[in-house]
C-alpha positions in Angstrom: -82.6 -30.8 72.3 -79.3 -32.6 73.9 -75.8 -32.2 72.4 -76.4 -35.9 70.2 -79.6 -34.3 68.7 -78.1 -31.8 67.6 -75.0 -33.5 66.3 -77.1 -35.6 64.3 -79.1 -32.8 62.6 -76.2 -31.4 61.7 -74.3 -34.2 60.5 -78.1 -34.8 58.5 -77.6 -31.1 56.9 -74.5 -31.4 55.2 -75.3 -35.0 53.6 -78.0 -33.1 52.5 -76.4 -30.0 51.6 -78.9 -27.9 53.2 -77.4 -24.5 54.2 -79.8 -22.7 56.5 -82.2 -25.0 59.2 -84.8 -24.0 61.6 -86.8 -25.7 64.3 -88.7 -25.2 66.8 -90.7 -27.1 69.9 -92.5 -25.3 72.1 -90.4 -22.8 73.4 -87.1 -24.4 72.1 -86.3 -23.0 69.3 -82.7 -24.3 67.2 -81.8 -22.4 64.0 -78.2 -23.4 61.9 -77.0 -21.5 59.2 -73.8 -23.2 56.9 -71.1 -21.1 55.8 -69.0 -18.6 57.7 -69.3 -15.0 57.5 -66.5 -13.7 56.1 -64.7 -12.4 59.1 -65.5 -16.2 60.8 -62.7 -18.6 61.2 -62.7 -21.0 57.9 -62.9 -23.4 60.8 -66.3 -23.0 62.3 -68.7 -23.6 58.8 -71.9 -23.7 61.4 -73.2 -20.8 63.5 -75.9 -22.4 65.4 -78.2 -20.4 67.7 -80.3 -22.7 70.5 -82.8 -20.5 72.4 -84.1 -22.3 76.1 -87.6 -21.9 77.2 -87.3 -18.4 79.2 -88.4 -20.5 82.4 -85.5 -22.3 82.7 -84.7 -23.8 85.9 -81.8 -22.3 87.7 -79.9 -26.1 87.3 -80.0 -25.7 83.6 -78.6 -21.7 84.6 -76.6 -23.3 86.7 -75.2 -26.1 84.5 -74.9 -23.9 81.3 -72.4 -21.7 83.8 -74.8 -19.1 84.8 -75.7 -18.4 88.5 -79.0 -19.5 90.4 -79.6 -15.7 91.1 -82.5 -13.4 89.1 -80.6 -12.3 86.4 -82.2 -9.5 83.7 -83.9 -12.4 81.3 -85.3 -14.4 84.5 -86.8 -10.4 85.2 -87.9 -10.2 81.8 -89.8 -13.5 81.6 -91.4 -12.7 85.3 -92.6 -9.1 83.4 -93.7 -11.5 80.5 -95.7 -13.2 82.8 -98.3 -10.5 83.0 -98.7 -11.0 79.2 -101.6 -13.4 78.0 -100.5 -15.5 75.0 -103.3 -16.3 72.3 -102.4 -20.2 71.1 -103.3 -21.4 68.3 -106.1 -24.0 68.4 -105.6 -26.1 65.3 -102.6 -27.0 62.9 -102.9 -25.3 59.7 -101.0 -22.1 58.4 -101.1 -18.8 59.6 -102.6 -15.5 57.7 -102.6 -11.7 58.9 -104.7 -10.6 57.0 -108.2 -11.1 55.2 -107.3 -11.2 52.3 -103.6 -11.0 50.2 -102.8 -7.5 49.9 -105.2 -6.3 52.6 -104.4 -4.9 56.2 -103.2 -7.3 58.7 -106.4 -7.5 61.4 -104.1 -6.4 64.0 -100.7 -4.8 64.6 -98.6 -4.1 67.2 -99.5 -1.7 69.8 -103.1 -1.9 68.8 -105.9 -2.2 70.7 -108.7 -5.3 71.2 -111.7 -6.3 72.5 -112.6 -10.0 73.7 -114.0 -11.2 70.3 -111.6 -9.3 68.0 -110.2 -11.4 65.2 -106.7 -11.5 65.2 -106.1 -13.9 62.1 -107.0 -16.6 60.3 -105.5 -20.0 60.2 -106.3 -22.1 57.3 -107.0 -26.3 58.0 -108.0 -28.6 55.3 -108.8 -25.5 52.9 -111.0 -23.9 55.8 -110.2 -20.3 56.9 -110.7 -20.7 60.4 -111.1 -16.9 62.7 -109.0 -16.6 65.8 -110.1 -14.6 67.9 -108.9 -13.1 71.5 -110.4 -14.0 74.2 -109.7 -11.1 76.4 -109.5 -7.0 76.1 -105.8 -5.3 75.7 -102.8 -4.1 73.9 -101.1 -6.3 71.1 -97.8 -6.6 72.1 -96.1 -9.3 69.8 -96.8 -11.3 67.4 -95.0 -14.4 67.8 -95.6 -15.6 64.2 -94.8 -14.6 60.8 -97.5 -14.1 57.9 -98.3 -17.7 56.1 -96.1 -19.8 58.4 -96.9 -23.1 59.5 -98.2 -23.2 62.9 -99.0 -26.4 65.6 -101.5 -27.1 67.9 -101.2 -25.1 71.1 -98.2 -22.2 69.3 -98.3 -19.0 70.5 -99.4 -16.2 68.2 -100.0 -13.2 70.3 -98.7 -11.6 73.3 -101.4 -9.2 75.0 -101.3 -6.9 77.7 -104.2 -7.3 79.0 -105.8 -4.3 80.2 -106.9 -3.5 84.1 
């Protein structure tokens, strides 16, 4: 999302009077919240928070005033490489759990099998399984209970095991 984008959503926001905003593509993620905290200047009534992909090319790095050299979040994306990420095959809405009130299917730190179901994402009134492809440790979940999810989102993060 470029500077104009984001101008415009925000300029969007207050005709609108909406106070709090999220968004997020793909690995961009964009959240604005109106009003100041108290100790904040009466002259900032945004805090906006823009997350980049965590493979960013050292230009953007670069660019944003950073340096072209490994820094710790380039490290930690290169040890988040060794994670597989369970996607989400269909657009629909995201459950942990069987059933409202029952035990999510999986938590963090847990351990799976290939098959294991790991939720259920409801389509067109259909509960539809997801289930991991591969053996491992859950290491995040990338998605909150009954949120919306898109075609292709990450859900899970496994470590997959060797």
């Amino acid at each position: 999302m470029n500077h104009k984008e984001l101008k415009e959503l925000i300029d969007f926001l207050i005709e609108r009077d909406i106070s709090e905003f999220e968004l997020q593509r793909g690995d961009e993620k964009v959240r604005i919240k109106r009003g100041a905290p108290a100790s904040a200047s009466p002259a900032a009534p945004f805090v906006a928070t823009f997350s980049h992909p965590p493979q960013a090319s050292p230009q953007a790095a670069h660019a944003f005033g950073g340096s072209s050299s490994p820094s710790p979040p380039q490290e930690a994306a290169r040890a988040a490489e060794e994670l597989h990420i369970v996607k989400s095959p269909i657009v629909g809405t995201f459950y942990e759990a069987p059933a409202p009130g029952a035990p999510p299917f999986v938590k963090i730190g847990d351990s799976v099998e290939a098959g294991q179901v790991l939720c259920i994402i409801e389509a067109m009134k259909l509960m539809n399984e997801i289930e991991t492809d591969i053996a491992g440790e859950i290491v995040q979940k990338l998605v909150a209970n009954n949120q919306a999810v898109e075609y292709g989102q990450p859900l899970f993060a496994i470590r997959p095991r060797k």
